[in-house]
Biotite code that builds the C-alpha atoms (Angstrom):
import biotite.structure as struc

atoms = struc.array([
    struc.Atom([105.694, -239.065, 13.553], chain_id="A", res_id=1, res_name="UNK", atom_name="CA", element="C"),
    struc.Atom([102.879, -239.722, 11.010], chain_id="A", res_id=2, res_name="UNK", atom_name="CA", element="C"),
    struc.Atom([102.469, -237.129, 8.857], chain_id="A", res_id=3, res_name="UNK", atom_name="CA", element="C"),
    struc.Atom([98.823, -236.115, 8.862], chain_id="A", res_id=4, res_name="UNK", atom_name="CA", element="C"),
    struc.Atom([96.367, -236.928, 6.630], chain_id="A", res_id=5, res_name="UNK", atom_name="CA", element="C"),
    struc.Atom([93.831, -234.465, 4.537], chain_id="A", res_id=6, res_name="UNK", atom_name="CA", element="C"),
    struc.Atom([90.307, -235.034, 3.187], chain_id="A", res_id=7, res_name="UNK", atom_name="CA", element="C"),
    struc.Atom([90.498, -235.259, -0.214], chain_id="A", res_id=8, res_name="UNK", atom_name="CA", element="C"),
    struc.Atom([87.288, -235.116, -3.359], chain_id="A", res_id=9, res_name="UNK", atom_name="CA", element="C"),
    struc.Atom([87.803, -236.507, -6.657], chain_id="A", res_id=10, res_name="UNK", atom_name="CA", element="C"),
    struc.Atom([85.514, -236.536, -9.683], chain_id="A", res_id=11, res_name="UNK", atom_name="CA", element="C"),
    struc.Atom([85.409, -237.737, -12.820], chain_id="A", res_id=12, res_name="UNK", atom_name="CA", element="C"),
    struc.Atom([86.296, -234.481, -15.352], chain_id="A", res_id=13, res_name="UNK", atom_name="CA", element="C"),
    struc.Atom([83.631, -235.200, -18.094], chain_id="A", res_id=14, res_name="UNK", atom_name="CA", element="C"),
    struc.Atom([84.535, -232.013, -20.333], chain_id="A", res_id=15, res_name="UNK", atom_name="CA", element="C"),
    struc.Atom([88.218, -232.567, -20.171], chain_id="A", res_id=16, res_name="UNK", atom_name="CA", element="C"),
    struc.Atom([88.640, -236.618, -19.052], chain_id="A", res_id=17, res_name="UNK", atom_name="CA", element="C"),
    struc.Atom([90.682, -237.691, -16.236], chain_id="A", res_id=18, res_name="UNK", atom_name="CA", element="C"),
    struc.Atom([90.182, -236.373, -12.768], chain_id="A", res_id=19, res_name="UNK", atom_name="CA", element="C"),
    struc.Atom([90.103, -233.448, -10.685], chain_id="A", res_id=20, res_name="UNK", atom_name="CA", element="C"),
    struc.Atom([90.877, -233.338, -6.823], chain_id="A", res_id=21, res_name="UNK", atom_name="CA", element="C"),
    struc.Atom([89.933, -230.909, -4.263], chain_id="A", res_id=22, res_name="UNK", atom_name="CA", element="C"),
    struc.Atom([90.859, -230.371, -0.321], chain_id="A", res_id=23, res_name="UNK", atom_name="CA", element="C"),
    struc.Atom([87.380, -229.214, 1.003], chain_id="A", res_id=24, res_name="UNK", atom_name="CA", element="C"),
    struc.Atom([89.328, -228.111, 4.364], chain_id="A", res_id=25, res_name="UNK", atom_name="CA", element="C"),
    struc.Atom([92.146, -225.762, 2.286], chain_id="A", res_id=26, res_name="UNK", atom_name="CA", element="C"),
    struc.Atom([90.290, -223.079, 0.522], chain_id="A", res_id=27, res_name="UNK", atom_name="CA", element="C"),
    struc.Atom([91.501, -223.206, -3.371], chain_id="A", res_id=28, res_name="UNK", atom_name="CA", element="C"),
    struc.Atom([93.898, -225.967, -3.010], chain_id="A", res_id=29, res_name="UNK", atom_name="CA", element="C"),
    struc.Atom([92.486, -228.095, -6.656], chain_id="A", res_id=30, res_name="UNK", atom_name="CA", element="C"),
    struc.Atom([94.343, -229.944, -9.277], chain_id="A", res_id=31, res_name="UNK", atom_name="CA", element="C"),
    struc.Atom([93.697, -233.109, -11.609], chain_id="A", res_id=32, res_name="UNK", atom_name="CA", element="C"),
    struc.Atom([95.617, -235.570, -13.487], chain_id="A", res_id=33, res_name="UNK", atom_name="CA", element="C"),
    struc.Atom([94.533, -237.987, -16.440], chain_id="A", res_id=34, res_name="UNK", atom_name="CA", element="C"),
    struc.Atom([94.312, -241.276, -13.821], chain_id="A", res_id=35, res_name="UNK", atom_name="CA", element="C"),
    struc.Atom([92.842, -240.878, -10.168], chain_id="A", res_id=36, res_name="UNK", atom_name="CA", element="C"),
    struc.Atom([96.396, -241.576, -9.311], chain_id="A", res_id=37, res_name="UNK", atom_name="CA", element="C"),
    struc.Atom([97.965, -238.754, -11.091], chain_id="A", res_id=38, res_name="UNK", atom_name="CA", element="C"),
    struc.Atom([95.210, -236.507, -9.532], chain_id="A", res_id=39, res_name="UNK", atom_name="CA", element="C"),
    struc.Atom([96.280, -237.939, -5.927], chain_id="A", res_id=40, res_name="UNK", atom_name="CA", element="C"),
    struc.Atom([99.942, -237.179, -6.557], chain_id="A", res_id=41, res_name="UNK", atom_name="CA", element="C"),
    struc.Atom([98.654, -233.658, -8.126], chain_id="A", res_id=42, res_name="UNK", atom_name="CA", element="C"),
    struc.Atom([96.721, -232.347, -5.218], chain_id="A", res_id=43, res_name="UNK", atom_name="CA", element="C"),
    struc.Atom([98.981, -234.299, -3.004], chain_id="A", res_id=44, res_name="UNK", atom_name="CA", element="C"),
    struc.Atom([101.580, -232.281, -4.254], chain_id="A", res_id=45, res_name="UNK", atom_name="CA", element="C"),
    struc.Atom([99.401, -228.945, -3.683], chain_id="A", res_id=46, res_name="UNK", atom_name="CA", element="C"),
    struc.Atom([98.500, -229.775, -0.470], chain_id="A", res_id=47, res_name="UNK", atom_name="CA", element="C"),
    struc.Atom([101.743, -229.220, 0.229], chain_id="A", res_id=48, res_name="UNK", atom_name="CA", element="C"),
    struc.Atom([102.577, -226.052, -1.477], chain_id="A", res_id=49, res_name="UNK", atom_name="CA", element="C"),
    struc.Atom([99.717, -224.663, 0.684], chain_id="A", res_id=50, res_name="UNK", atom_name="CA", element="C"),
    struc.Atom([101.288, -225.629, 4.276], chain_id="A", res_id=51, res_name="UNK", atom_name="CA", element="C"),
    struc.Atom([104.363, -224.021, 2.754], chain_id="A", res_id=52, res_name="UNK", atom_name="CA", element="C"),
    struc.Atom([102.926, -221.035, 2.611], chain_id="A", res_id=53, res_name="UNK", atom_name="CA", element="C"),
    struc.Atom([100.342, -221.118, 5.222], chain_id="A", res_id=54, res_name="UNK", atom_name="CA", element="C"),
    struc.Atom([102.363, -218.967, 7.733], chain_id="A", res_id=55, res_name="UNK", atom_name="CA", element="C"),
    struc.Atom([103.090, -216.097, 5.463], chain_id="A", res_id=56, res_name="UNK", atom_name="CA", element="C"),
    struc.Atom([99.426, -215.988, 4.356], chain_id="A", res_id=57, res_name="UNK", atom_name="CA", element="C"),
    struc.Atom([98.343, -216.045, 7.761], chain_id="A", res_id=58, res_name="UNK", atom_name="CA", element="C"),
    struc.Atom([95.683, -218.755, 7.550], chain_id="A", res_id=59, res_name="UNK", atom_name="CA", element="C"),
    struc.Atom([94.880, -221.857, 9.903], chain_id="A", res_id=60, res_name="UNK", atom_name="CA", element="C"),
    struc.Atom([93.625, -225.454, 9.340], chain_id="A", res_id=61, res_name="UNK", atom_name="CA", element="C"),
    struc.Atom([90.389, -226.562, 11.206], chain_id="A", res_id=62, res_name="UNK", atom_name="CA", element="C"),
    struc.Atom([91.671, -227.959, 14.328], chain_id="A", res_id=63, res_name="UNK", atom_name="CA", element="C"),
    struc.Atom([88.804, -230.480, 13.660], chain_id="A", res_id=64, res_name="UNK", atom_name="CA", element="C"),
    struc.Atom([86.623, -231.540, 10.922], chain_id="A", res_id=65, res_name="UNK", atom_name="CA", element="C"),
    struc.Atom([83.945, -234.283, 9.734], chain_id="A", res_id=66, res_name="UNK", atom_name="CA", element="C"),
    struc.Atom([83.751, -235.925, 6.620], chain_id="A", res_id=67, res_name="UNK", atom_name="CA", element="C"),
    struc.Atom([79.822, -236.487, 5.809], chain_id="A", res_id=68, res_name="UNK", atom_name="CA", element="C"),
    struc.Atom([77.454, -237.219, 3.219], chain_id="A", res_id=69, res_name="UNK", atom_name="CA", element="C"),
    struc.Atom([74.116, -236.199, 2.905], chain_id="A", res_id=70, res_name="UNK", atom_name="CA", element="C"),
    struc.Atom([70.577, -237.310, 1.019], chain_id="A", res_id=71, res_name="UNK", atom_name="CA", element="C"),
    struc.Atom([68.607, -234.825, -1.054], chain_id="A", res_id=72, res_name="UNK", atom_name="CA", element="C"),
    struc.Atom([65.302, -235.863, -2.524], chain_id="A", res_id=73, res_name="UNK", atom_name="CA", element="C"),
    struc.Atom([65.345, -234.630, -6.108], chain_id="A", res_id=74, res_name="UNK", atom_name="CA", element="C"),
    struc.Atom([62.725, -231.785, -7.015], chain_id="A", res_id=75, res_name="UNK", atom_name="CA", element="C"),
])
């Protein structure tokens, strides 16, 4: 079985350097990491701290969710 895959954001940490990483669909779940691969492996690594304790929190994952981008005209 595949384990399942998670949207993930990264951006460029101007104040600090490096990277920081967010899952959008897990509520808090953030880290960073001084390459955008040691920010993967961070919130990787988070990601999975959350499932852990998912049931004794008593939250759920979306069952489903899109991944979009949108356009705003500048004011």
């Amino acid at each position: 079985m595949t384990p399942p895959s998670f949207p993930v954001v990264l951006t460029p940490d101007v104040e600090d350097g490096g990277f920081l990483a967010t899952c959008p669909i897990i509520p808090g779940c953030i880290s960073q990491g001084d390459t955008r691969e040691e920010a993967l492996a961070n919130i990787r690594e988070a990601i999975a701290l959350c499932l852990k304790c998912q049931a004794e929190e008593g939250w759920t994952l979306p069952q489903q969710y899109e991944v979009a981008s949108v356009t705003v005209a500048a004011a």
